[in-house]
Every structure is written in C-alpha cells, then in structure tokens.
N, C-alpha and C positions, 0 to 999 in steps of 0.2 A: 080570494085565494086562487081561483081559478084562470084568473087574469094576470096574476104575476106569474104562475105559469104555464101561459100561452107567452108571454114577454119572454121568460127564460128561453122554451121550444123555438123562439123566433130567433134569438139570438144566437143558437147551437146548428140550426139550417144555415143562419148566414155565414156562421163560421164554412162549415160544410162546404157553400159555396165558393166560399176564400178562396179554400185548399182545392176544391175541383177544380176551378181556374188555373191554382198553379199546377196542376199534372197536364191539363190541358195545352198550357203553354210550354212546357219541359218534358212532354213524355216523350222516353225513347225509342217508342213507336208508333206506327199512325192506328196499331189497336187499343194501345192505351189513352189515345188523343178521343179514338170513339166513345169507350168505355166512358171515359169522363163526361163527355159532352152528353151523352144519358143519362149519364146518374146528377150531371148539373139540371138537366131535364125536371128528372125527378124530385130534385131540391126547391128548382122555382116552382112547383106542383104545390111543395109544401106549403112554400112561402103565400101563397094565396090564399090556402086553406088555410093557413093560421091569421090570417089579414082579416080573411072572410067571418074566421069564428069572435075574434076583436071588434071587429066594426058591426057586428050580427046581420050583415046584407046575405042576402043568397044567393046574388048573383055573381059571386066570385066561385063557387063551389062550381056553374055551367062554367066560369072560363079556364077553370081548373082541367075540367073534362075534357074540354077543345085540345087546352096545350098535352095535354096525357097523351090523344089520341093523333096530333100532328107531330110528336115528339117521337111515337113509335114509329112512324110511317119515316119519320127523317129518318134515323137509328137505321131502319133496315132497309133504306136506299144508300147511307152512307158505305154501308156492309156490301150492299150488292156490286157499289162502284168498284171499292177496292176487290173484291172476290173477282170480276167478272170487266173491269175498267168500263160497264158501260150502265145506263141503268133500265134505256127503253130499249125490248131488245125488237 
C-alpha cells in the first residue's frame, strides 16, 4: 500500500516539475523566473527523497541534503545579482 503511494507522490512532483518549467520558461519576470527555479529546486529535493524511500538506499537522502543546501546558496546569489548586478562585491 505504502508503495503505490510513494508512486502516486512521485508522480504529483513530476507533475509539479512540468508546470515549474513552464513558468520558468514563460514568466513575465525575472522574479518569477527565480521563484520557479527554487521551488523547481525544491521539487527535485523531493524527487530523491521519494526515489530514495522506493529503492530503500540512504544515500539519496545525503544527496538530497547537498542539493537543499547548493540550491539556497544559488537562490540567493540569483537574488543578490539581480538586486545588486554583481555577486562578489
């Protein structure tokens, strides 16, 4: 039971990521281009952790972590570019 849904939650992120792609590609501004590209972030986050809970390895749950933690650091150099046009000051 528990496995068909993880298969359903799997299938409801990739939707997720569909539609993040297309705002990403069509937003009418470059804050909603960011917005997306973090919450696309946040969706491939999922897509591991539910890969990881499927396959029962553990070592998808450390590369879940990594991309969490390289995802916010992008996010808020993306942000600092646009705010600021520079990122090392």
């Amino acid at each position: 039971m528990i496995e068909v849904a993880l298969h359903i939650a799997l299938g409801a992120v990739a939707l997720a990521l569909l539609l993040n792609g297309w705002r990403l590609l069509k937003g009418p501004a470059i804050g909603d281009r960011i917005v997306a590209l973090d919450t696309m972030v946040i969706n491939a986050i999922a897509v591991i952790v539910l890969i990881g809970m499927i396959g029962g390895n553990d070592t998808y749950f450390e590369a879940a972590l990594l991309l969490a933690m390289v995802g916010f650091v992008g996010t808020i150099a993306y942000c600092k570019f646009i705010l600021r046009g520079d990122i090392v000051e």
